[in-house]
TORMI-55189 format. One record per residue (C-alpha): residue number from 1; residue in one letter; x, y, z. Coordinates in nm, 3 decimals. Layout:
BEGIN
NUM, A, X, Y, Z
...
END
This chain:
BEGIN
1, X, -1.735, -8.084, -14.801
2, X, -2.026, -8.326, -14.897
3, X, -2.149, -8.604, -14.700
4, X, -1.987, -8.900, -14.864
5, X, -1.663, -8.756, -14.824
6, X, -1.700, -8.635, -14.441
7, X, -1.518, -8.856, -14.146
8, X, -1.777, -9.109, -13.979
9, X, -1.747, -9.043, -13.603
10, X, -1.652, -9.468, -13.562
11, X, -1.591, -9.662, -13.861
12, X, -1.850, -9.941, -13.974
13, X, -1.629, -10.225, -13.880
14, X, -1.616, -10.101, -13.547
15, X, -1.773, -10.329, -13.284
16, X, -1.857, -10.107, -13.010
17, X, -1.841, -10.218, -12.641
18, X, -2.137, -10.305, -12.481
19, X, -2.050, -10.325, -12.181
20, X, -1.743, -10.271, -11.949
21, X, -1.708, -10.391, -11.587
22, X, -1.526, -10.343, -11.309
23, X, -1.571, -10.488, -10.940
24, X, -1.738, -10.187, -10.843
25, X, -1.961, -10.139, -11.118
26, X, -2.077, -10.174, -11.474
27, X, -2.120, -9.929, -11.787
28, X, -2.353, -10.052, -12.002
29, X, -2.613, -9.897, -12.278
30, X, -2.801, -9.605, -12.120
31, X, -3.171, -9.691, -12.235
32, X, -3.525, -9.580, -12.168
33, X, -3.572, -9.861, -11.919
34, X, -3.301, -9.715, -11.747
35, X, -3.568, -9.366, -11.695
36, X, -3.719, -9.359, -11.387
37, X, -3.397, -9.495, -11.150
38, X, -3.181, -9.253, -11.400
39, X, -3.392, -8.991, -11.341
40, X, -3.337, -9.016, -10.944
41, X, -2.962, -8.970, -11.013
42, X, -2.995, -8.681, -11.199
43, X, -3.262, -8.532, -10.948
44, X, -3.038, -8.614, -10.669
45, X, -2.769, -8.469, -10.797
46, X, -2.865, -8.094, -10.946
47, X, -2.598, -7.883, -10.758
48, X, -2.318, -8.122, -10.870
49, X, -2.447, -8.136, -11.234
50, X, -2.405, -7.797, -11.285
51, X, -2.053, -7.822, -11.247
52, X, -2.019, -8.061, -11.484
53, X, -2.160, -7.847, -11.795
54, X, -2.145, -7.513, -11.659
55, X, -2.338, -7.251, -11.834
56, X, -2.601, -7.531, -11.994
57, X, -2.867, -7.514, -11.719
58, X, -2.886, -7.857, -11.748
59, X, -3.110, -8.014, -11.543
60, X, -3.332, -7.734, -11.454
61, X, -3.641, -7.799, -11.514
62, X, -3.568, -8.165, -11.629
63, X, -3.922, -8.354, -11.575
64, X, -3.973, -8.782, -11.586
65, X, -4.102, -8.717, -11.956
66, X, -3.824, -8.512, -12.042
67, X, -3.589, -8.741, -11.944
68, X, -3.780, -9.019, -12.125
69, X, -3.738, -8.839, -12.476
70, X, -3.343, -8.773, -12.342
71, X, -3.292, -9.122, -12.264
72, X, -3.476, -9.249, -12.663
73, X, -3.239, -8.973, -12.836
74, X, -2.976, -9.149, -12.671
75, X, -3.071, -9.497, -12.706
76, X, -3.117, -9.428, -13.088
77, X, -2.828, -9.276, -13.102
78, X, -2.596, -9.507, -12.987
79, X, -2.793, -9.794, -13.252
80, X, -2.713, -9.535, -13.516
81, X, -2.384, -9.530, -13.359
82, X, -2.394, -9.164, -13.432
83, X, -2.278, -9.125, -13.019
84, X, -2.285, -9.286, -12.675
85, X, -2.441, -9.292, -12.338
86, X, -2.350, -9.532, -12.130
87, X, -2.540, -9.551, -11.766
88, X, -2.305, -9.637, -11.490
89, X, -2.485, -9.874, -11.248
90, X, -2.428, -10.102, -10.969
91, X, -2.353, -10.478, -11.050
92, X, -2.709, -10.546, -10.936
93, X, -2.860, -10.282, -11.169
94, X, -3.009, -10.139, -10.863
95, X, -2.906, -9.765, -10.892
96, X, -2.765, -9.583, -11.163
97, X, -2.471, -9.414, -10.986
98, X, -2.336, -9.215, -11.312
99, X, -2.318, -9.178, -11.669
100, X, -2.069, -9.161, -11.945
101, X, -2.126, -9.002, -12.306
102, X, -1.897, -9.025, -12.544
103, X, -1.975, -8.731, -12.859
104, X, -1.840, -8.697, -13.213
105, X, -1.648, -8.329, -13.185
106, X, -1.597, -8.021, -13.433
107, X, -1.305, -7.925, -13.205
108, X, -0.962, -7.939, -13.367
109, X, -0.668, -8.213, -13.229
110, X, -0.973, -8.437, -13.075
111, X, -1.178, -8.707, -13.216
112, X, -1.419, -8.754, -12.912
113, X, -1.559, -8.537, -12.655
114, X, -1.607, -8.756, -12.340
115, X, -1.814, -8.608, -12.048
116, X, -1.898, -8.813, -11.733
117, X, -2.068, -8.788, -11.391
118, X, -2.158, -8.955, -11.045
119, X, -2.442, -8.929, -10.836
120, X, -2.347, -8.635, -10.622
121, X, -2.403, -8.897, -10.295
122, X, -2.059, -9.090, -10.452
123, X, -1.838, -8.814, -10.481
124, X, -1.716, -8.785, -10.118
125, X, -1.608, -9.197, -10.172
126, X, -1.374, -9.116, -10.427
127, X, -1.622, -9.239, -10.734
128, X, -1.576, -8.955, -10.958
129, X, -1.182, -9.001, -10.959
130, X, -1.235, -9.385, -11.023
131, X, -1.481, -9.363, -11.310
132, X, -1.236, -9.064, -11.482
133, X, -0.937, -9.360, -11.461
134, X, -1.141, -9.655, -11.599
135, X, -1.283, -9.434, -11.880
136, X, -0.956, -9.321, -11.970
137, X, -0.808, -9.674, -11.952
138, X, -1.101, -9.783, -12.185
139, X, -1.083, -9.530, -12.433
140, X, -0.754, -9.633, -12.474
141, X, -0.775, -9.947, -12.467
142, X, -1.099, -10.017, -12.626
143, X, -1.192, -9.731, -12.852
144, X, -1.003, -9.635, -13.206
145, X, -0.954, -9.259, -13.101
146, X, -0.648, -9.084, -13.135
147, X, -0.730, -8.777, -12.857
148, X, -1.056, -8.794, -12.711
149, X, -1.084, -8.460, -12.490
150, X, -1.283, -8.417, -12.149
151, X, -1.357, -8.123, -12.136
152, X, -1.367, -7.994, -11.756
153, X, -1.124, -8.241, -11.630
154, X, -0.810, -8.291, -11.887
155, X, -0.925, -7.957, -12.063
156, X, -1.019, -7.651, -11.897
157, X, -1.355, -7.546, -12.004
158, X, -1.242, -7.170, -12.120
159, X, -0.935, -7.323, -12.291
160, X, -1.258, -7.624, -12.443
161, X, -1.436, -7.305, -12.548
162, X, -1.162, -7.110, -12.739
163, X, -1.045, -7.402, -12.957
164, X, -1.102, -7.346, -13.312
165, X, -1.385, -7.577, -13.448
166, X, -1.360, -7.820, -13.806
167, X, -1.490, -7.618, -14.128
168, X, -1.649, -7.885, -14.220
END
């Protein structure tokens, strides 16, 4: 297949959401400014997060700097509109309390992998469940994809694993 032909993960005409709200909290860009309180999210939350990608390692050995060049890969990313973080934060901005990616996928039946987390200190206050329901509202409400997939949570991860991946 060559490149002018292949699907573009979100169509030009597109206008992506900056920014969605709720009363508890806001998704917005995740950008480099965001490092140093996203970083204490992540580093507070290590046991949890490998749960949510299990087998990656991530965040072992995940250092301020690290997370810088994570957080500019994903800030250019989403301008190149090529994927998206999103940093879930509280309506002050004062902690980052999650994340939300949204990922072009290989996997066929799905036009999105969507992966999201909370700061392990939110989980026992129902967070986690919460986020899950407004991002699946908003992807379908907001975004032009036809079946994005979580893996982990509407797909099991072995069943995530075994499907067959686009030739292309």
């Amino acid at each position: 297949m060559n490149t002018q032909s292949a699907k573009r993960f979100i169509a030009d005409d597109f206008e992506i959401p900056l920014l969605h709200e709720t009363t508890e909290y806001r998704l917005r860009m995740l950008a480099v400014d965001d490092v140093e309180k996203d970083y204490d999210a992540v580093m507070s939350s290590v046991d949890h997060l490998k749960n949510v990608w299990p087998g990656s390692g991530w965040p072992n050995g995940l250092t301020l700097e690290k997370n810088l060049e994570d957080l500019e890969r994903h800030q250019r990313e989403f301008l190149s509109r090529s994927s998206f973080a999103y940093t879930v934060v509280t309506l002050d901005e004062s902690q980052v309390i999650g994340c939300v990616y949204i990922n072009p996928t290989r996997k066929l039946g799905h036009d999105a992998e969507v992966y999201l987390w909370v700061r392990e200190s939110e989980l026992e206050n129902g967070l986690d469940g919460r986020l899950h329901e407004t991002v699946t509202r908003w992807l379908a409400d907001n975004w032009p994809f036809d079946n994005p997939a979580m893996p982990g949570r509407e797909i099991d991860w072995d069943d995530w694993n075994s499907l067959t991946q686009d030739a292309g």
